[in-house]
PAPA-571606 format. One record per residue: y, z, x of N, C-alpha, C in turn. Coordinates in pm, whole numbers, padded with zeros to 5 digits, always signed. Example, Ala and Ser with C-alpha at 12.3 -4.5 7.8 and 13.67 -1.06 7.14 Angstrom:
2
-00569+00780+01319-00450+00780+01230-00330+00780+01320 -00225+00708+01285-00106+00714+01367+00003+00787+01290 
//
This chain:
239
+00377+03714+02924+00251+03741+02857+00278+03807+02722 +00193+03765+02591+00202+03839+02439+00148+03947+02508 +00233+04064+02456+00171+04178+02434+00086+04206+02315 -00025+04259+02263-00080+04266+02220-00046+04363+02105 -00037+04321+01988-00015+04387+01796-00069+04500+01787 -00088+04638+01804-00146+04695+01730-00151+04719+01583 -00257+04683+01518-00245+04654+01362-00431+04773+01299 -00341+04836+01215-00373+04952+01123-00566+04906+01069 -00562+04815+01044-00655+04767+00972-00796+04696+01058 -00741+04649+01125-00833+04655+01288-00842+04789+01330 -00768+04876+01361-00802+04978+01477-00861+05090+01346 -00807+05058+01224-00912+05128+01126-01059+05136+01089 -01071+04983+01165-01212+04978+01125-01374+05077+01190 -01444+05126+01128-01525+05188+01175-01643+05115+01210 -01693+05117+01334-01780+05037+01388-01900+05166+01453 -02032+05131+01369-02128+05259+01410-02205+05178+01550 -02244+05064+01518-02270+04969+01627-02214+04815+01635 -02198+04832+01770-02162+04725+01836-02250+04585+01853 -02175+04461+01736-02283+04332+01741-02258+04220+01805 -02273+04183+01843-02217+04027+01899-02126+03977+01829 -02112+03968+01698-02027+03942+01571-01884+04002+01653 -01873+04141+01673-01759+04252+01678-01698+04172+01810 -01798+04125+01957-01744+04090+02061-01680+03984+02037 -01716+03892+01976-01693+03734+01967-01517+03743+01865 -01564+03838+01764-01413+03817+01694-01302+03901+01753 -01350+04010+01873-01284+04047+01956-01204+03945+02027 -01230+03883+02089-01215+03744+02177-01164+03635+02104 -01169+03584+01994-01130+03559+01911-00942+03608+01881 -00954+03740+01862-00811+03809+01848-00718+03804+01932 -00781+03779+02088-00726+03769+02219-00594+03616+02165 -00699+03511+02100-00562+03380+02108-00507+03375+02025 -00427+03523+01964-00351+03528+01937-00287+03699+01887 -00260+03765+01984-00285+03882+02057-00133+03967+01942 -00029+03837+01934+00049+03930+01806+00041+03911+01653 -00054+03840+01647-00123+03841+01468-00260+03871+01496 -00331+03949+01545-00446+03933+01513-00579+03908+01490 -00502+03935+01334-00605+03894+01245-00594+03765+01176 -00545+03651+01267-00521+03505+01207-00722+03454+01273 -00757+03490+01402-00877+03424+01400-00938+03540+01411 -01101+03526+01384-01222+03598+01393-01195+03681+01213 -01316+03777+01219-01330+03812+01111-01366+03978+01125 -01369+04099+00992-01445+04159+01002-01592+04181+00971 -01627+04283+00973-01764+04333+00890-01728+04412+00784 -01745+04377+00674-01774+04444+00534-01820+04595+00557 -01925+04617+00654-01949+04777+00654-01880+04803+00745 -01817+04799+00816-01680+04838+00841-01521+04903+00837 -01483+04837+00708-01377+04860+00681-01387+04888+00512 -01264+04966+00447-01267+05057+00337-01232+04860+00243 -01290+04925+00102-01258+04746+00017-01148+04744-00046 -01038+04855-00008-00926+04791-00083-00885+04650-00040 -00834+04615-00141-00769+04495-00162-00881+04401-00057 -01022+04396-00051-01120+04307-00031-01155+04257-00173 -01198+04134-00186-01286+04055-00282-01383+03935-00218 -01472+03913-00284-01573+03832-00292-01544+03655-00299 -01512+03617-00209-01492+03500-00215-01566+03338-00325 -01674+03428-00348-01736+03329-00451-01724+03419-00576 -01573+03495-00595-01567+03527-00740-01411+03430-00777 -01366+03386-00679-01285+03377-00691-01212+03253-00801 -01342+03183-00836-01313+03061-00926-01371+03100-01061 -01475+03228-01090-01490+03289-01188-01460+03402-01269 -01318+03411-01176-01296+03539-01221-01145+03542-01266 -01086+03420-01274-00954+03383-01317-00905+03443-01155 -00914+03460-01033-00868+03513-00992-00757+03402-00920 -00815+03276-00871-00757+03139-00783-00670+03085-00940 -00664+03114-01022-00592+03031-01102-00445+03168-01175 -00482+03285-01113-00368+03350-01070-00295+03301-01002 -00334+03320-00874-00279+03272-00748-00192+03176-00746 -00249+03075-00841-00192+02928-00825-00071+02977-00939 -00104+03008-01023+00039+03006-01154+00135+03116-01091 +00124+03200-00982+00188+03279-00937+00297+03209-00856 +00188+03097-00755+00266+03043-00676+00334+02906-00732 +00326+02826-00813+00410+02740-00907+00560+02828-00972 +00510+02913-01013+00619+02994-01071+00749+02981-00992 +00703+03060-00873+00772+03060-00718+00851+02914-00697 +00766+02809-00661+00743+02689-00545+00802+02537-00682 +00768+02582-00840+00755+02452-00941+00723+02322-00866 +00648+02332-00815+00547+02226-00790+00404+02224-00729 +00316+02207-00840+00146+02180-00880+00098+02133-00776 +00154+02023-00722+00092+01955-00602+00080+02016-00488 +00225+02092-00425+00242+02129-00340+00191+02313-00295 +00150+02350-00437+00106+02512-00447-00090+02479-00364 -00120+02360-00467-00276+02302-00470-00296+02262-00271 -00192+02209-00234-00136+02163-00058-00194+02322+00045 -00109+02430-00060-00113+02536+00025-00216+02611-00004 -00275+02620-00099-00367+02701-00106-00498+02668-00063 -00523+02529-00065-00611+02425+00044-00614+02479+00176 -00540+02456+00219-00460+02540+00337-00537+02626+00373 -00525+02748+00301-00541+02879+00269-00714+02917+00316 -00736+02837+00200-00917+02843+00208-00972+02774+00311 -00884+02669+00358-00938+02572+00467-00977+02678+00616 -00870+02737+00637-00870+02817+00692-00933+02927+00728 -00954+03009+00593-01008+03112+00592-01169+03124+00603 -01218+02999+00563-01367+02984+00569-01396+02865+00695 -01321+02793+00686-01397+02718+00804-01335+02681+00913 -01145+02745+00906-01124+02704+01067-01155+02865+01139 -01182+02920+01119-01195+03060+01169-01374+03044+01213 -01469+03028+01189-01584+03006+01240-01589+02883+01350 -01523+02779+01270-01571+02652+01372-01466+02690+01540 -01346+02780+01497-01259+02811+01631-01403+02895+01713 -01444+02968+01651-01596+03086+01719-01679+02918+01796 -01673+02816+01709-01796+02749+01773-01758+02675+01877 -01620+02635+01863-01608+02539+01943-01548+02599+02128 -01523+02732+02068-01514+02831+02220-01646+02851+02264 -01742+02922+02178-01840+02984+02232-01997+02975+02198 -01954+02832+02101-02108+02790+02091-02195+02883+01923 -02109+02942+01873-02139+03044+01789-02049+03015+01662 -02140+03038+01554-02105+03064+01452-02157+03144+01315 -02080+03237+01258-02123+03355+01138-02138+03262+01021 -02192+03310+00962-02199+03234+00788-02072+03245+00718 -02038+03124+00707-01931+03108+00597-01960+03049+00454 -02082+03080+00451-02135+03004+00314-02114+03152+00172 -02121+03112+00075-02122+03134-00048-02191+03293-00014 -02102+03369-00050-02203+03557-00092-02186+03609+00047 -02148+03538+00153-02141+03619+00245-01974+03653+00281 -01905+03604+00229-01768+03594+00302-01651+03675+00204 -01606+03769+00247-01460+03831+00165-01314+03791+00182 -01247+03764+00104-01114+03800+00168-01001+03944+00121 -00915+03904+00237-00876+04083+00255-00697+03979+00214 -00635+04104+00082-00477+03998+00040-00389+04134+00096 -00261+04100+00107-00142+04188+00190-00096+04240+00049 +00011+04297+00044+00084+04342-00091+00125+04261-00189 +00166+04097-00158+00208+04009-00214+00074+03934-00256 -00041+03965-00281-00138+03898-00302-00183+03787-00173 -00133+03784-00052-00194+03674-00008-00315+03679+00095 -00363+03566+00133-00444+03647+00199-00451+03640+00363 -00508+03749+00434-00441+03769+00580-00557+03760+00670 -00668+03836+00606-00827+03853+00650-00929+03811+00629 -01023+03773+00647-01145+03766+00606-01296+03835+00701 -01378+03910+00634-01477+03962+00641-01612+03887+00593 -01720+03920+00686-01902+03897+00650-01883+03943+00592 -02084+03974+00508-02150+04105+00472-02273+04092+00527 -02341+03979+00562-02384+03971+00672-02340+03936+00841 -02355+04007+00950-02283+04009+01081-02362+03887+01167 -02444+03832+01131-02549+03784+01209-02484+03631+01237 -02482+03634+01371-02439+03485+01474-02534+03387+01484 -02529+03238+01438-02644+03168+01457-02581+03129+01577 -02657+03118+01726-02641+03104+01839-02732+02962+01910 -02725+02935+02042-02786+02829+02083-02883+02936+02184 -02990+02871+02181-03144+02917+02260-03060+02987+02419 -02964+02934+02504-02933+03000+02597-02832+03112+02618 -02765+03152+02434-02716+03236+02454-02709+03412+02503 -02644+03491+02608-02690+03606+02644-02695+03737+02516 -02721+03715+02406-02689+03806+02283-02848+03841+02297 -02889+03949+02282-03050+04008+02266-03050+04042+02131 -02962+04084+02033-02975+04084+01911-02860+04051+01768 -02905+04049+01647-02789+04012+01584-02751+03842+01572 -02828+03783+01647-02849+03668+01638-03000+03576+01564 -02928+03472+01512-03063+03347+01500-03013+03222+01593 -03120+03193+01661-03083+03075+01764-03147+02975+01713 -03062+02877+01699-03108+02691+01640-03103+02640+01824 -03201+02526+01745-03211+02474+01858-03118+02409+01976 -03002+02365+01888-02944+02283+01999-02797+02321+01904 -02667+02225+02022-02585+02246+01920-02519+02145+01809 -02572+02050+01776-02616+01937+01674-02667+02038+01584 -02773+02112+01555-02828+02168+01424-02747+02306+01412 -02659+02321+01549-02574+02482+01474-02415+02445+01440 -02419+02253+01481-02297+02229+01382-02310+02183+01277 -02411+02152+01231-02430+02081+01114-02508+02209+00974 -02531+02333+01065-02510+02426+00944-02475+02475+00929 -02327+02490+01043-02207+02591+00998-02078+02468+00921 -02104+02333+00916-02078+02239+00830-02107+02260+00718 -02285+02282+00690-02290+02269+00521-02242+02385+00471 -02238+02544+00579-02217+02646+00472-02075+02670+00430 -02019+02612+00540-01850+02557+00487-01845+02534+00366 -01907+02367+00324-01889+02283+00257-01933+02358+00123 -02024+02455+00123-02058+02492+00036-01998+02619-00041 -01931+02643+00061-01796+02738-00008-01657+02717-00053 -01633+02589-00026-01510+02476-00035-01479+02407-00137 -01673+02371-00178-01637+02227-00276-01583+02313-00379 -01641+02426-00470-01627+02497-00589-01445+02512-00601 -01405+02531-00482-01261+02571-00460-01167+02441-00466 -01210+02351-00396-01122+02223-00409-01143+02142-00568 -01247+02195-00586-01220+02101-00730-01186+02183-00866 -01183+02299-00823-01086+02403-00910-00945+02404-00882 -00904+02342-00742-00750+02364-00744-00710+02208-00780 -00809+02107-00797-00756+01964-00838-00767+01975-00982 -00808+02062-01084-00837+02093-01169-00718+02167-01229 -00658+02266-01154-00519+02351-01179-00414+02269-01115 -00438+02174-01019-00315+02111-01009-00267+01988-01085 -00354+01996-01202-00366+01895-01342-00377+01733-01261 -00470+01735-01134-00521+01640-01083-00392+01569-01025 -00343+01612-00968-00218+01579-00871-00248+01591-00718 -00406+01640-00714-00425+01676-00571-00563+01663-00571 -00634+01548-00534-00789+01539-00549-00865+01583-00428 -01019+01610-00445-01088+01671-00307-01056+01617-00233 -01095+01508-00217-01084+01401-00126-00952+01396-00028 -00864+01427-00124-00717+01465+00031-00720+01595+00053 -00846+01684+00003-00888+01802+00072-00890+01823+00161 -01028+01728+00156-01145+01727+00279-01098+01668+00374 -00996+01596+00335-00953+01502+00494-00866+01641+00505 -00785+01717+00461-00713+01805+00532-00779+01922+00648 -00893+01942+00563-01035+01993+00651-01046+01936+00810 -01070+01821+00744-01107+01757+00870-00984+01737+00974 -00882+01725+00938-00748+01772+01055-00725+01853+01127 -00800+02020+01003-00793+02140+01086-00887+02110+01146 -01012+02095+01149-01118+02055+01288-01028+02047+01387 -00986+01893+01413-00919+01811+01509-00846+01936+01541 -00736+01968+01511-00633+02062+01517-00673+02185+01630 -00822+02197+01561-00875+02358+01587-00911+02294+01763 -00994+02207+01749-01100+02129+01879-00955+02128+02000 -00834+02063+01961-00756+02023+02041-00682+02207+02101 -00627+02283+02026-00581+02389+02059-00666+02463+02117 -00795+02540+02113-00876+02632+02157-00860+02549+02340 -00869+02474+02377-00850+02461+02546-00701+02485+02603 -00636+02463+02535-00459+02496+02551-00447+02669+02494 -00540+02752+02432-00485+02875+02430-00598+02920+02539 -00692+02889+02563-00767+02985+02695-00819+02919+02782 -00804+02810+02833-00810+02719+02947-00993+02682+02928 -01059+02656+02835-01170+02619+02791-01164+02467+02817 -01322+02401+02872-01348+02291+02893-01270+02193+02777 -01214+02128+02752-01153+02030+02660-01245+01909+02603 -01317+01880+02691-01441+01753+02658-01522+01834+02570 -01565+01970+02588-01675+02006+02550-01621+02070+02404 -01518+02142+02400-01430+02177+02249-01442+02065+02211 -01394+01900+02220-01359+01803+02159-01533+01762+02143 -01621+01754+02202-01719+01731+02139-01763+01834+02054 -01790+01926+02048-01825+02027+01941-01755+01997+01792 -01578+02002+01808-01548+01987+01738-01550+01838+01646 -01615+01732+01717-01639+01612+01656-01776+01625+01571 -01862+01697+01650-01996+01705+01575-01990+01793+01453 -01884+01867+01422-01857+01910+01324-01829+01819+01195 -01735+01734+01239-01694+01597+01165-01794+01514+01168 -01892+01490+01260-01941+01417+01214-02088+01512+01081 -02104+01610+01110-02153+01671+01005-02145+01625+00833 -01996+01657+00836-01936+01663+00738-01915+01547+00655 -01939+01454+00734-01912+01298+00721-02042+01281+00621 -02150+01296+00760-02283+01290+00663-02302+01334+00557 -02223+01447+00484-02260+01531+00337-02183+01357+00238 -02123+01291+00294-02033+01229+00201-01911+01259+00206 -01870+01357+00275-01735+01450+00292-01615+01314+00354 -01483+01313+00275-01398+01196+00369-01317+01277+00426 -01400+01316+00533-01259+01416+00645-01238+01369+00762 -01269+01231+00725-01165+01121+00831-01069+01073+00765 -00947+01052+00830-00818+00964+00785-00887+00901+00669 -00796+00885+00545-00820+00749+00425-00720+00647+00479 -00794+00556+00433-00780+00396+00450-00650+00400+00361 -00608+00353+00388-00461+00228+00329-00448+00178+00217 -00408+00189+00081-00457+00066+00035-00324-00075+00057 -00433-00185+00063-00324-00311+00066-00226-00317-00038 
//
């Protein structure tokens, strides 16, 4: 059995009340008990803001086009910095919620103004935080507060899809932009759409969760995404 990380920045955090948010990314931390803080998230009133920032400053503030000339410097290659830092964000905004949905039916806002990330000493980043805590849930969930319940889970994948998408696009076409177009959305979004797959297939292999029902969740995600126009299915071939 992992023994379980104690880590500074979690057990730092000050929690005045207890939300559904706190349980879920609790549980969350469980699958994967010696990092962390790889899934779930914090709360912004929570924890102190060093080295937190605003995730929708991050394309106006020269801050992602640091990052990137930092990591070229390192790596000399555009394509492959634009690969990882995809990665990065893919991750940080939408495989970390859709892992919440496809366990437990739940998902926090990952859209635009609500989401931080937290960087280690080397600038990278390790965490991410709300600023709003609030779970959009399905009508039979046991949460009495701290929640909004959509009706079914078709309309609570398809708007933890758009608020993804809507924190993504600004980012993918700023790093196809710094990777002097060596790396277009489009082999973004399909990378997106892998971590789905990725996410749907692992969450029943780390906590013995229904597998049909992860793999459907996590399809209705894709198929969400599909609908925006998004190609985060495999690309075609060309002849």
């Amino acid at each position: 059995m992992t023994t379980a990380v104690a880590d500074p920045l979690i057990d730092g955090m000050s929690i005045r009340r207890v939300l559904p948010l706190h349980e879920s990314s609790n549980r969350l931390r469980q699958l994967s008990p010696d990092s962390p803080r790889v899934h779930g998230v914090a709360v912004m009133a929570d924890v102190s803001r060093r080295r937190w920032w605003a995730l929708d400053s991050v394309t106006t503030t020269g801050r992602l086009a640091t990052m990137f000339e930092a990591a070229v410097a390192e790596l000399g290659d555009r394509r492959a910095v634009a690969q990882q830092l995809a990665a990065t964000f893919t991750h940080a905004v939408l495989g970390r919620t859709v892992t919440l949905f496809v366990l437990e039916a739940r998902a926090w806002d990952a859209g635009p103004g609500n989401l931080w990330m937290h960087v280690d000493s080397e600038g990278a980043i390790d965490w991410t935080a709300v600023v709003d805590p609030t779970l959009r849930v399905l009508p039979d969930d046991p949460a009495t507060n701290g929640v909004v319940r959509l009706p079914n889970e078709l309309a609570l994948a398809t708007w933890t899809a758009h608020r993804c998408h809507r924190s993504l696009e600004p980012i993918f076409e700023y790093l196809q932009h710094l990777s002097h177009d060596s790396l277009t959305p489009a082999a973004m979004w399909q990378m997106v759409g892998s971590a789905v797959v990725i996410t749907a297939t692992q969450v029943p292999i780390l906590t013995g969760s229904g597998e049909l029902t992860c793999m459907r969740r996590g399809q209705s995600v894709l198929d969400a995404l599909a609908g925006f126009g998004l190609p985060v299915r495999a690309l075609r071939r060309a002849v």
